[in-house]
mmCIF entry with sequence, helices, sheets and N, C-alpha, C, O atoms, coordinates in Angstrom:
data_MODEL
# 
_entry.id   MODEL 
# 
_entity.id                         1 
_entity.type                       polymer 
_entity.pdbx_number_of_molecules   1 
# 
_entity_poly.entity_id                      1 
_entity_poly.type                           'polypeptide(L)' 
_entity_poly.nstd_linkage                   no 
_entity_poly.nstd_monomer                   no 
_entity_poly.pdbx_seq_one_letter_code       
;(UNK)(UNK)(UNK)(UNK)(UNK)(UNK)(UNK)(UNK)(UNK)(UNK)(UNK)(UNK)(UNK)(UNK)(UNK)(UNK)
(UNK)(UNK)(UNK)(UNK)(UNK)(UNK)(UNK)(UNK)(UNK)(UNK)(UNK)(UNK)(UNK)(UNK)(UNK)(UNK)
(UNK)(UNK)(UNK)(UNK)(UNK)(UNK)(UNK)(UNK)(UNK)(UNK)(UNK)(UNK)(UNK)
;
_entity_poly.pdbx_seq_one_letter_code_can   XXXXXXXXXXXXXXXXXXXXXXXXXXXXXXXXXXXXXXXXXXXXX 
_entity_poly.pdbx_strand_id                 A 
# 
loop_
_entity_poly_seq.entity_id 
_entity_poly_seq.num 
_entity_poly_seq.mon_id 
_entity_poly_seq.hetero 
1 1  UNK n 
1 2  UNK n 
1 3  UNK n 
1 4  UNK n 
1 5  UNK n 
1 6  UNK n 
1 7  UNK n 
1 8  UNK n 
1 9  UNK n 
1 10 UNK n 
1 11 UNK n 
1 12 UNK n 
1 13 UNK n 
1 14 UNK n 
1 15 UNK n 
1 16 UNK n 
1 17 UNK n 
1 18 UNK n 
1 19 UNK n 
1 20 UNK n 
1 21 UNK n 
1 22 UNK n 
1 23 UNK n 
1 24 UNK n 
1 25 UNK n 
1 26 UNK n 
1 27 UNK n 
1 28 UNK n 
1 29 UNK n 
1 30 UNK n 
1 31 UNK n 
1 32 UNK n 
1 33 UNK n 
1 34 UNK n 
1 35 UNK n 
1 36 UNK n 
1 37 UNK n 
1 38 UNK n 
1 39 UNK n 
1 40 UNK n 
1 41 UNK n 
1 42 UNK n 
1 43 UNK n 
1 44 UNK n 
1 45 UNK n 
# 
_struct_asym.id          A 
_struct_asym.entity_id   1 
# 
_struct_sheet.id               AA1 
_struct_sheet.type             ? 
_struct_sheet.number_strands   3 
_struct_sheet.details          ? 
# 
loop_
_struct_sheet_order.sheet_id 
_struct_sheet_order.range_id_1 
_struct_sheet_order.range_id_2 
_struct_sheet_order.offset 
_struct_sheet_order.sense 
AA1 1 2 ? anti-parallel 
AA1 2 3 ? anti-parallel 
# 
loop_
_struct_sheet_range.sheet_id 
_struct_sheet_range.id 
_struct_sheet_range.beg_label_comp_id 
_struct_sheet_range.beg_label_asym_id 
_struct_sheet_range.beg_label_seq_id 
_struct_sheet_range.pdbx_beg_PDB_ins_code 
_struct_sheet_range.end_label_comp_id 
_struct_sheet_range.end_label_asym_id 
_struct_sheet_range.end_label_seq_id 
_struct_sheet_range.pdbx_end_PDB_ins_code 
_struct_sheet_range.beg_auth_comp_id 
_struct_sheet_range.beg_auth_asym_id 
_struct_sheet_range.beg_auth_seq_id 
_struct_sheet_range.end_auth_comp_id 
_struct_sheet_range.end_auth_asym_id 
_struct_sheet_range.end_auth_seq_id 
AA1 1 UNK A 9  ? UNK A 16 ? UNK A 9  UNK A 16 
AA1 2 UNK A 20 ? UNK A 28 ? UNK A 20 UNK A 28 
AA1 3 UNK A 33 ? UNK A 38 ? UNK A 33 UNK A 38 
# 
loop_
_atom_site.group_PDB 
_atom_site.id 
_atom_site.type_symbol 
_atom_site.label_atom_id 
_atom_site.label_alt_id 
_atom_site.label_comp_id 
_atom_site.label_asym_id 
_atom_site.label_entity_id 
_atom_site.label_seq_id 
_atom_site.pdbx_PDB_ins_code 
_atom_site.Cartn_x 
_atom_site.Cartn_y 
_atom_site.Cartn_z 
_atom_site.occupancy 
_atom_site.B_iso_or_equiv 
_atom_site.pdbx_formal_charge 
_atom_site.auth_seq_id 
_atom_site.auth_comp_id 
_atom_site.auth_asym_id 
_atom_site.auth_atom_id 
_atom_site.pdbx_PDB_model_num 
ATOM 1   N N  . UNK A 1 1  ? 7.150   -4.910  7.209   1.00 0.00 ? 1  UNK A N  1 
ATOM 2   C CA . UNK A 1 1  ? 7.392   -3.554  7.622   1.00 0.00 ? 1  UNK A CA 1 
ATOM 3   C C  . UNK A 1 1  ? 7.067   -3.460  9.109   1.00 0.00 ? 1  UNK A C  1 
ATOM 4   O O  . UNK A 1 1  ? 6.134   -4.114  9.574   1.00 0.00 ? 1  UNK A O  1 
ATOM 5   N N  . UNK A 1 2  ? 7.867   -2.610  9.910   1.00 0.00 ? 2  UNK A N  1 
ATOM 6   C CA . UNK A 1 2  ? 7.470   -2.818  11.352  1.00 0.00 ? 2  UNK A CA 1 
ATOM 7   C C  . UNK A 1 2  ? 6.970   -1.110  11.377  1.00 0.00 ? 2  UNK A C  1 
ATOM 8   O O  . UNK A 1 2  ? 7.290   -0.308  10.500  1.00 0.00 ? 2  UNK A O  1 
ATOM 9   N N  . UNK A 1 3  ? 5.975   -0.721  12.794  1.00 0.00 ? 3  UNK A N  1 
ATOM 10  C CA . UNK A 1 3  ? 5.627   0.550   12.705  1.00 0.00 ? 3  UNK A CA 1 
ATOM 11  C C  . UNK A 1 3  ? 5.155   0.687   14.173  1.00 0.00 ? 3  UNK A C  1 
ATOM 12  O O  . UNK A 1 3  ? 4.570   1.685   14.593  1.00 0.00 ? 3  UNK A O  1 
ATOM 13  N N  . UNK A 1 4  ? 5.403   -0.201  14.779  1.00 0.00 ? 4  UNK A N  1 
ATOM 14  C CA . UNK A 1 4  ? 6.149   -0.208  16.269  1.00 0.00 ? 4  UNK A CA 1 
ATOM 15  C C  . UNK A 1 4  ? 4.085   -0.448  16.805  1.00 0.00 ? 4  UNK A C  1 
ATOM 16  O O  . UNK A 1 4  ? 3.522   0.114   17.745  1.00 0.00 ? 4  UNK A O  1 
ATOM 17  N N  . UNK A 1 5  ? 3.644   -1.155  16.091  1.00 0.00 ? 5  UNK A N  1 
ATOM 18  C CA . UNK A 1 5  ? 1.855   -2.069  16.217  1.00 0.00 ? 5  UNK A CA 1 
ATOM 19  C C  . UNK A 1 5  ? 2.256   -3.043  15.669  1.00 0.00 ? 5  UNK A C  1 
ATOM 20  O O  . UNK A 1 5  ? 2.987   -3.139  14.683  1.00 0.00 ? 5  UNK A O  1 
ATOM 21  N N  . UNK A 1 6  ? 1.657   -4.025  16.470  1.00 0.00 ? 6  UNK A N  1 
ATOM 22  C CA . UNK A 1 6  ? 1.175   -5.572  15.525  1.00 0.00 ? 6  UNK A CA 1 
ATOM 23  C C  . UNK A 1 6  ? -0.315  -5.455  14.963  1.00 0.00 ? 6  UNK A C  1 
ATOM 24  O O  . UNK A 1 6  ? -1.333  -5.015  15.496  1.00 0.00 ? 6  UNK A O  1 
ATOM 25  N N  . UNK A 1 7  ? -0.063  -6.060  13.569  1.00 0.00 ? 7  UNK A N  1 
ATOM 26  C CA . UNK A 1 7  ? -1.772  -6.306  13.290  1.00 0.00 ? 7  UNK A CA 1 
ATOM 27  C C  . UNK A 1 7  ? -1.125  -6.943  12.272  1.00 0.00 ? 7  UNK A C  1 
ATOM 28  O O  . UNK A 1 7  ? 0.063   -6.843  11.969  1.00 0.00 ? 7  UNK A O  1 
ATOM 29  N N  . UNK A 1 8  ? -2.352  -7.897  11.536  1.00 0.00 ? 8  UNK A N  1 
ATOM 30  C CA . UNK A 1 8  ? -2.465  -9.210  11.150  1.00 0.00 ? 8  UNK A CA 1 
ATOM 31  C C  . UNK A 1 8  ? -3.929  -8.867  9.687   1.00 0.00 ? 8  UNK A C  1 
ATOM 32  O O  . UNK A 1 8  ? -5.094  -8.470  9.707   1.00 0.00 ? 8  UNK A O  1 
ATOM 33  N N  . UNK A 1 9  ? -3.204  -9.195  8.904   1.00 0.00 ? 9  UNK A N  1 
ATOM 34  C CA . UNK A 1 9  ? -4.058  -8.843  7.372   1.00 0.00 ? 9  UNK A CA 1 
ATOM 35  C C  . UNK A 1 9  ? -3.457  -8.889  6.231   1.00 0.00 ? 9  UNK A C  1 
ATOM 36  O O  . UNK A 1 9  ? -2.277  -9.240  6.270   1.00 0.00 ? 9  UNK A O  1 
ATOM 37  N N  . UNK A 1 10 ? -3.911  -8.640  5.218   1.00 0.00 ? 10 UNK A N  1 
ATOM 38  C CA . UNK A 1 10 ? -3.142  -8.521  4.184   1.00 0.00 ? 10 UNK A CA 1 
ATOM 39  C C  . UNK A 1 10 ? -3.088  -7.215  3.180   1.00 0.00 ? 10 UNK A C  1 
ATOM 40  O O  . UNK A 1 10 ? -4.091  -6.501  3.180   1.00 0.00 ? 10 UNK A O  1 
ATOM 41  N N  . UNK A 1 11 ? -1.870  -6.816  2.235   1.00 0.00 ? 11 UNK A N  1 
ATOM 42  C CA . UNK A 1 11 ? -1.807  -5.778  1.746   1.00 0.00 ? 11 UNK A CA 1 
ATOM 43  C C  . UNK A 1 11 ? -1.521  -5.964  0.405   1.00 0.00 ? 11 UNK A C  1 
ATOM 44  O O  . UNK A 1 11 ? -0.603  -6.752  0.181   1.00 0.00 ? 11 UNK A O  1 
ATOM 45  N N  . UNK A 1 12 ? -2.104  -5.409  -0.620  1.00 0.00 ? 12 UNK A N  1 
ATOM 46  C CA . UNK A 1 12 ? -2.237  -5.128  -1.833  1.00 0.00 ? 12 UNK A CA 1 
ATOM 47  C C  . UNK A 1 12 ? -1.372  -3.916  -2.422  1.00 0.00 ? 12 UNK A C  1 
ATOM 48  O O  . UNK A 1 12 ? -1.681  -2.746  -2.197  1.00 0.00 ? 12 UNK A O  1 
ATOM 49  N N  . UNK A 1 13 ? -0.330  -4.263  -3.147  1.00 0.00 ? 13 UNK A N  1 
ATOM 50  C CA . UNK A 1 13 ? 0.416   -2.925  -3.953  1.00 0.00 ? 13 UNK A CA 1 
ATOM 51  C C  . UNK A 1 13 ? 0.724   -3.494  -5.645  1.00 0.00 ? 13 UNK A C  1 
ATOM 52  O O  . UNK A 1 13 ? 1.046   -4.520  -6.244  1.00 0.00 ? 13 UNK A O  1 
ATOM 53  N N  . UNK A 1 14 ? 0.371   -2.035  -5.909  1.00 0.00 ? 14 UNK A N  1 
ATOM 54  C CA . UNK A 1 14 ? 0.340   -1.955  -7.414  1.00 0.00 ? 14 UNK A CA 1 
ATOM 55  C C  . UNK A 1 14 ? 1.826   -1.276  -7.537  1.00 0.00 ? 14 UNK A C  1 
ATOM 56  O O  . UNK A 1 14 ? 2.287   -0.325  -6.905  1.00 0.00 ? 14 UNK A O  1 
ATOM 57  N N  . UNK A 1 15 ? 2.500   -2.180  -8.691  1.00 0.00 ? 15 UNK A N  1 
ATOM 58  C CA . UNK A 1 15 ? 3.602   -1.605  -8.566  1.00 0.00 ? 15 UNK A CA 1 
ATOM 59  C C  . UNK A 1 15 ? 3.917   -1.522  -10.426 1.00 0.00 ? 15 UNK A C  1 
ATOM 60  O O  . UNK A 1 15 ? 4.068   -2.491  -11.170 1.00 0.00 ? 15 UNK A O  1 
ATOM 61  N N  . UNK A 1 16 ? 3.946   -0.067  -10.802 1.00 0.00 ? 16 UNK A N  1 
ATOM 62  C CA . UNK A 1 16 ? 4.526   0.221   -12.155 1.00 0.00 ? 16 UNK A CA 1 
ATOM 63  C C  . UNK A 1 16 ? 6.155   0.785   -12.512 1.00 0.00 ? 16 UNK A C  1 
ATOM 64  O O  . UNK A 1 16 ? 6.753   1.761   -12.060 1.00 0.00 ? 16 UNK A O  1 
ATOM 65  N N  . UNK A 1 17 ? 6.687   -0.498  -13.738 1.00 0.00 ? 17 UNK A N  1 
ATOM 66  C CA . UNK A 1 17 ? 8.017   0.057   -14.147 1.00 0.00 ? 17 UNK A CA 1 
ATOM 67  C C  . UNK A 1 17 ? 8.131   0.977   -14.720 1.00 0.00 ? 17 UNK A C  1 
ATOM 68  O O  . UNK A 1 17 ? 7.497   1.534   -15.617 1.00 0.00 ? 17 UNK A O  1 
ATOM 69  N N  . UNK A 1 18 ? 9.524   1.277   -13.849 1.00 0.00 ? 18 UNK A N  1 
ATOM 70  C CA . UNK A 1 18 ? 10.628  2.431   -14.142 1.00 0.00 ? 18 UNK A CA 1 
ATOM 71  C C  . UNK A 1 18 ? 9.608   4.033   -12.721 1.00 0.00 ? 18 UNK A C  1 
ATOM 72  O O  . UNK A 1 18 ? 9.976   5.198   -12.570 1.00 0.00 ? 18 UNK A O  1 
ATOM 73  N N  . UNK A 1 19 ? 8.433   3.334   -12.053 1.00 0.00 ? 19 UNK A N  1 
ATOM 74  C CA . UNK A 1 19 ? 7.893   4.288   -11.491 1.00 0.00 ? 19 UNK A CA 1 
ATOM 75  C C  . UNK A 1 19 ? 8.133   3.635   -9.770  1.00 0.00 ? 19 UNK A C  1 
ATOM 76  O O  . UNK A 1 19 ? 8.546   4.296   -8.817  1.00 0.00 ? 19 UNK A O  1 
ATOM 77  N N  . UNK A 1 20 ? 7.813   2.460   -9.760  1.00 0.00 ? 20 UNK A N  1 
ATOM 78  C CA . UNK A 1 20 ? 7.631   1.993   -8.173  1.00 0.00 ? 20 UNK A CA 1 
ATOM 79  C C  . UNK A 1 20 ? 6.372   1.864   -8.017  1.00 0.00 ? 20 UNK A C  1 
ATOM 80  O O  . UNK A 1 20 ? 5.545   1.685   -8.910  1.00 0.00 ? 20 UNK A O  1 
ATOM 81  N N  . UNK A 1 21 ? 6.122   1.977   -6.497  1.00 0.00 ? 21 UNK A N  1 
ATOM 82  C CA . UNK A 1 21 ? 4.988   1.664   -5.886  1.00 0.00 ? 21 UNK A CA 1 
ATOM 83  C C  . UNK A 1 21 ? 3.548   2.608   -6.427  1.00 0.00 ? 21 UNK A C  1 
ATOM 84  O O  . UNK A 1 21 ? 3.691   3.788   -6.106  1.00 0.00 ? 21 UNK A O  1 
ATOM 85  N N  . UNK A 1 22 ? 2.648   2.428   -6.927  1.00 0.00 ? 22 UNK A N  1 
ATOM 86  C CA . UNK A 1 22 ? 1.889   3.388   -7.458  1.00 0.00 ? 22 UNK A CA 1 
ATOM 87  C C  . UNK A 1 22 ? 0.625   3.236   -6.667  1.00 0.00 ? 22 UNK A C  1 
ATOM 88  O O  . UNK A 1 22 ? 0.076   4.337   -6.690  1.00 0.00 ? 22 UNK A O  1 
ATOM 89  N N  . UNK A 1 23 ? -0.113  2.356   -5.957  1.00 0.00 ? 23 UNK A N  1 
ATOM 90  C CA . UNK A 1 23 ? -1.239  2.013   -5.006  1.00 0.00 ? 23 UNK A CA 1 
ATOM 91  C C  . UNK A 1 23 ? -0.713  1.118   -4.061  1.00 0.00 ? 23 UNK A C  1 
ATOM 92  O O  . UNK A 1 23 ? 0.211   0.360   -4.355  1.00 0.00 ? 23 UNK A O  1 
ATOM 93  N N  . UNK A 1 24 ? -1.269  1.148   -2.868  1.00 0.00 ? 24 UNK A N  1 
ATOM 94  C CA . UNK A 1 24 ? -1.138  0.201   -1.522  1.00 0.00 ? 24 UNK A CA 1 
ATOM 95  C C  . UNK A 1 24 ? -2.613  0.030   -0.584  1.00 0.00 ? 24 UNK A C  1 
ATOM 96  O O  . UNK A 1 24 ? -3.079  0.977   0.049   1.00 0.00 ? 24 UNK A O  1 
ATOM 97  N N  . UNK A 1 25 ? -3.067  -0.955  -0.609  1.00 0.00 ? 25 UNK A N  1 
ATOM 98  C CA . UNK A 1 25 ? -4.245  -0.749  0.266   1.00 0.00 ? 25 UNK A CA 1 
ATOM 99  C C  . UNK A 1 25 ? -4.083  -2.281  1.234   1.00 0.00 ? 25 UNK A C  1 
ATOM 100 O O  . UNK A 1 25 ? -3.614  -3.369  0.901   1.00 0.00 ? 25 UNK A O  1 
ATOM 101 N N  . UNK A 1 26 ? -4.613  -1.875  2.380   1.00 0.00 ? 26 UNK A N  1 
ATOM 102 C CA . UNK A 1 26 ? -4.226  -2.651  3.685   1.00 0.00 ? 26 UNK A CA 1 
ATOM 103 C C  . UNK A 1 26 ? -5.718  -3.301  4.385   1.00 0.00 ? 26 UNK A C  1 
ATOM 104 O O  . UNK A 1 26 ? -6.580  -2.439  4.558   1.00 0.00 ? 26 UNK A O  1 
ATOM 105 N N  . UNK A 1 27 ? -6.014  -4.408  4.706   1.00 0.00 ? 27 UNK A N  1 
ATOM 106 C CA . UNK A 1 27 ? -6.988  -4.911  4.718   1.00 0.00 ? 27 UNK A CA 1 
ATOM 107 C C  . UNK A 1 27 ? -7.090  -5.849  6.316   1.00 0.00 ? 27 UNK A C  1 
ATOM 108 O O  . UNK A 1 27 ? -6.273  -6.746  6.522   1.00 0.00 ? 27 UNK A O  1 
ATOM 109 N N  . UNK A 1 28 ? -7.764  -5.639  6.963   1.00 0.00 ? 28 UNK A N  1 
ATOM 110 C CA . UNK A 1 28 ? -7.691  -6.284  8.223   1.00 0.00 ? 28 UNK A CA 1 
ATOM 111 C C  . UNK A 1 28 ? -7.934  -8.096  8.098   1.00 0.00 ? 28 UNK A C  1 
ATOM 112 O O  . UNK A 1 28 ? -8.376  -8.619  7.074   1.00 0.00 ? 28 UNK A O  1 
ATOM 113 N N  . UNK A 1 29 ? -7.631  -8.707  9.080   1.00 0.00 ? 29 UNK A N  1 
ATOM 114 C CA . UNK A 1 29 ? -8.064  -10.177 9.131   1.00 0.00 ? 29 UNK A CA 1 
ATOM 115 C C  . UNK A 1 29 ? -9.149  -10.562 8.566   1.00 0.00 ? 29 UNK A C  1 
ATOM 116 O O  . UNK A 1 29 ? -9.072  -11.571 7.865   1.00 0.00 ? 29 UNK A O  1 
ATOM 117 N N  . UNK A 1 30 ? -10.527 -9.844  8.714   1.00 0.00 ? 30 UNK A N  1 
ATOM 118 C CA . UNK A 1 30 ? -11.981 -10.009 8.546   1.00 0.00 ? 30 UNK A CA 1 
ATOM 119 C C  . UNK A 1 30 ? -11.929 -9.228  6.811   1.00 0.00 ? 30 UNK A C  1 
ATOM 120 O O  . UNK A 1 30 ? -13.001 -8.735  6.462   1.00 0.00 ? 30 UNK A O  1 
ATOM 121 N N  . UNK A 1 31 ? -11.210 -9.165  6.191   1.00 0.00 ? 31 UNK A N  1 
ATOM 122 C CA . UNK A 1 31 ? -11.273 -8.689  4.850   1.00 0.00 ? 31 UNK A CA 1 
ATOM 123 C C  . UNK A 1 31 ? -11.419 -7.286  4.485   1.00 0.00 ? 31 UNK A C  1 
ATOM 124 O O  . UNK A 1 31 ? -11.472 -6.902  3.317   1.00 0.00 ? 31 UNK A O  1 
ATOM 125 N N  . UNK A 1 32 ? -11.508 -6.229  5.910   1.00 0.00 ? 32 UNK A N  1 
ATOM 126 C CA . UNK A 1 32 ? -12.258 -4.931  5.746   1.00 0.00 ? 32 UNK A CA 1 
ATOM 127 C C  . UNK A 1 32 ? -10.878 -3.908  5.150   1.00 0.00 ? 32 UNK A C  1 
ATOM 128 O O  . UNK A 1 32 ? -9.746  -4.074  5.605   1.00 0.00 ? 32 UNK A O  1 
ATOM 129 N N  . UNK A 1 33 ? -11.116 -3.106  4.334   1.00 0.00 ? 33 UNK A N  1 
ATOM 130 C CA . UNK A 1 33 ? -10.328 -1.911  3.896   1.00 0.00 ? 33 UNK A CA 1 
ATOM 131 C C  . UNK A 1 33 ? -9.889  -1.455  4.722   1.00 0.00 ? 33 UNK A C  1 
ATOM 132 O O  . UNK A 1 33 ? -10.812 -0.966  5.373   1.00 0.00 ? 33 UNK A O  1 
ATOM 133 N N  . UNK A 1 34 ? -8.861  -1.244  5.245   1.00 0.00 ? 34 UNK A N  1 
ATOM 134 C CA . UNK A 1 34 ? -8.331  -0.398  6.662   1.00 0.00 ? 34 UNK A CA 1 
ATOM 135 C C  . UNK A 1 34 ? -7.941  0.945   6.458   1.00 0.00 ? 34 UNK A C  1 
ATOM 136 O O  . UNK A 1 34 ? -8.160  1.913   7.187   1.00 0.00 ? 34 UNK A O  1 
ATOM 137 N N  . UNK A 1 35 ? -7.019  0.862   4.813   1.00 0.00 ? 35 UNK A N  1 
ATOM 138 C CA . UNK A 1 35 ? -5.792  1.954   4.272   1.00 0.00 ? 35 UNK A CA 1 
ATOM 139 C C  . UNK A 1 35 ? -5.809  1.863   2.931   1.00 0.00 ? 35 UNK A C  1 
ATOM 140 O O  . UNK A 1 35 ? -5.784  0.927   2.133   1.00 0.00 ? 35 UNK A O  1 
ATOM 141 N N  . UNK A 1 36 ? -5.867  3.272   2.835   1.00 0.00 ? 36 UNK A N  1 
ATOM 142 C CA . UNK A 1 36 ? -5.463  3.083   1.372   1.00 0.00 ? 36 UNK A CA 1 
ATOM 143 C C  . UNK A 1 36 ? -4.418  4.369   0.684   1.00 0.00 ? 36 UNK A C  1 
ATOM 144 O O  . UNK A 1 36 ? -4.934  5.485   0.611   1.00 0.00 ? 36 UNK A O  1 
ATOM 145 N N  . UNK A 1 37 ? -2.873  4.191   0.156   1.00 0.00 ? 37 UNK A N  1 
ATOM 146 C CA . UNK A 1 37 ? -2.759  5.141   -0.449  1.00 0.00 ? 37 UNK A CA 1 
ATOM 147 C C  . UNK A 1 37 ? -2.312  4.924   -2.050  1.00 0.00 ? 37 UNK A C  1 
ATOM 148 O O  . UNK A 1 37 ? -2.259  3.871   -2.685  1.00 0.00 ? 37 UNK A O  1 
ATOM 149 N N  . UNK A 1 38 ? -2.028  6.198   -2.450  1.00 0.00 ? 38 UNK A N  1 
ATOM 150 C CA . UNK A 1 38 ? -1.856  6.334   -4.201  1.00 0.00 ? 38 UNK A CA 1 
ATOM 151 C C  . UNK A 1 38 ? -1.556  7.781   -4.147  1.00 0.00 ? 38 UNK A C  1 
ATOM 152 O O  . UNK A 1 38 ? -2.002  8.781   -3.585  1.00 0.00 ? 38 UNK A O  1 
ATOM 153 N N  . UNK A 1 39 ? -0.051  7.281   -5.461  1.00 0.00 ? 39 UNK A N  1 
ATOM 154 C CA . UNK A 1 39 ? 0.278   8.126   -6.210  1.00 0.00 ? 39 UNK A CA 1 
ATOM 155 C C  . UNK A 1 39 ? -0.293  8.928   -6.727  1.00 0.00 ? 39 UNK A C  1 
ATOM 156 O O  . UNK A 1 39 ? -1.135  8.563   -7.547  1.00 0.00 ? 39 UNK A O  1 
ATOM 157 N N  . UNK A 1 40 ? -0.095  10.379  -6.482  1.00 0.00 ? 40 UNK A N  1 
ATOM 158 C CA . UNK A 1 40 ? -1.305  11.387  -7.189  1.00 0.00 ? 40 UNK A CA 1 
ATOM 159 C C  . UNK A 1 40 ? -0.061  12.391  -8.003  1.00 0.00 ? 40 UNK A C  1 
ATOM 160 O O  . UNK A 1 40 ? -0.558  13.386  -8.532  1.00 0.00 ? 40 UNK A O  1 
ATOM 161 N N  . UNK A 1 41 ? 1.388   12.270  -8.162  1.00 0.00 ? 41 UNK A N  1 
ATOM 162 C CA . UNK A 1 41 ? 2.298   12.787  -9.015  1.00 0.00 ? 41 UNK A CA 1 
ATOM 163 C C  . UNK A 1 41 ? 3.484   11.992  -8.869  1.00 0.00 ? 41 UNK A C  1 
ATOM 164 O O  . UNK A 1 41 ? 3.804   11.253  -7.938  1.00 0.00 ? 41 UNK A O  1 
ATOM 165 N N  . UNK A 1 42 ? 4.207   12.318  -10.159 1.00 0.00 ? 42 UNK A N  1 
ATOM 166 C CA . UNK A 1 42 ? 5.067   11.534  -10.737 1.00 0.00 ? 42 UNK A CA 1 
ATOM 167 C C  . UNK A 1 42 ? 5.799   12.447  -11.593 1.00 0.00 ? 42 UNK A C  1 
ATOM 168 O O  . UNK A 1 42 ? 5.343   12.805  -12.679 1.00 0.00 ? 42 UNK A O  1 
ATOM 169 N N  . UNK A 1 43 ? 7.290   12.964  -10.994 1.00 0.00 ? 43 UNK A N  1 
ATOM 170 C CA . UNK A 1 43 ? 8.024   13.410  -11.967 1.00 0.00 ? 43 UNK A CA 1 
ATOM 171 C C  . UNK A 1 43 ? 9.566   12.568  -12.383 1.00 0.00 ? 43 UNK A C  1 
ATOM 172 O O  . UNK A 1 43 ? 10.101  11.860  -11.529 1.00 0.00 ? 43 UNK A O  1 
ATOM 173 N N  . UNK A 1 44 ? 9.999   12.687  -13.352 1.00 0.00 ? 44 UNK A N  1 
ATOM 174 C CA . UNK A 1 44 ? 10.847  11.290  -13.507 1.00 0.00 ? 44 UNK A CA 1 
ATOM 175 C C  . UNK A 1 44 ? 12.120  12.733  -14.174 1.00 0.00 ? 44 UNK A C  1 
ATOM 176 O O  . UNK A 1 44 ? 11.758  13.803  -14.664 1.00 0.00 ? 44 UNK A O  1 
ATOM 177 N N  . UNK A 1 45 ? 13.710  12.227  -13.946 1.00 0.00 ? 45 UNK A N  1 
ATOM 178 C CA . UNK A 1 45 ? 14.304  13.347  -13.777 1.00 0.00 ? 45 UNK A CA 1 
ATOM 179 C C  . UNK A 1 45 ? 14.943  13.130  -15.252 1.00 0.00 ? 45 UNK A C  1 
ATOM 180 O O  . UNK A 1 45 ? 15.704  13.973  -15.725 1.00 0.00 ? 45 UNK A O  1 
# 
């Protein structure tokens, strides 16, 4: 994903079927929590 910064880490997403992405959390080089988001509603049509 580009967001017009470089940085260097790794990212964690929870992903549930028939829903998508449901958690994402973003973690710097040194292991530290940087970001975190989550699904807090879900309507399905």
């Amino acid at each position: 994903m580009k967001m017009g910064f470089k940085s260097t880490g790794t990212s964690k997403q929870w992903i549930a079927k028939e829903v998508g992405m449901v958690k994402q959390e973003e973690y710097n080089k040194k292991g530290k929590l940087m970001s975190s988001s989550q699904l807090t509603a879900f309507h399905k049509n």
